[in-house]
C-alpha positions, 0 to 999 in steps of 0.5 A, a space after each residue: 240312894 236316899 233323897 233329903 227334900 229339906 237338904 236338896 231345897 237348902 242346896 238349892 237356895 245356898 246356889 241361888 245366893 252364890 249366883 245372885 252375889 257373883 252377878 252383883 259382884 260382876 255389875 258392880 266392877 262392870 259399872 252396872 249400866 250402858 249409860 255414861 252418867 251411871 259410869 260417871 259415879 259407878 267407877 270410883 265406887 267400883 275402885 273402892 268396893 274391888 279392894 273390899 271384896 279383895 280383903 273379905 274373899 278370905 272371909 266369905 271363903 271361910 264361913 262357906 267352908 264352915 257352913 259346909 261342913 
């Protein structure tokens, strides 16, 4: 079995950026703090940012498969 560094760093990287994106997505729709003030404004900014991510899911999902490949 061949080993491409380049290829195993690119994977690596792509991982770390899908990670990173579901965490941000997880505290966003979580209100990103314990406390109530950051629950105050974060609830209608999650309401508005839960359908955007709704409609570019499709989108994301597309240019993954794209760049897979």
């Amino acid at each position: 079995m061949y080993i491409n560094p380049y290829l195993e760093d690119r994977l690596a990287d792509q991982r770390i950026k899908e990670v990173l994106s579901v965490v941000k997505q997880d505290c966003l729709l979580r209100a990103g703090g314990s406390s109530s003030g950051a629950q105050k404004w974060s609830f209608p900014f999650g309401l508005f940012l839960l359908p955007l991510m709704i409609i570019m899911a499709p989108f994301q999902l597309g240019i993954y498969l794209v760049r897979r490949h």
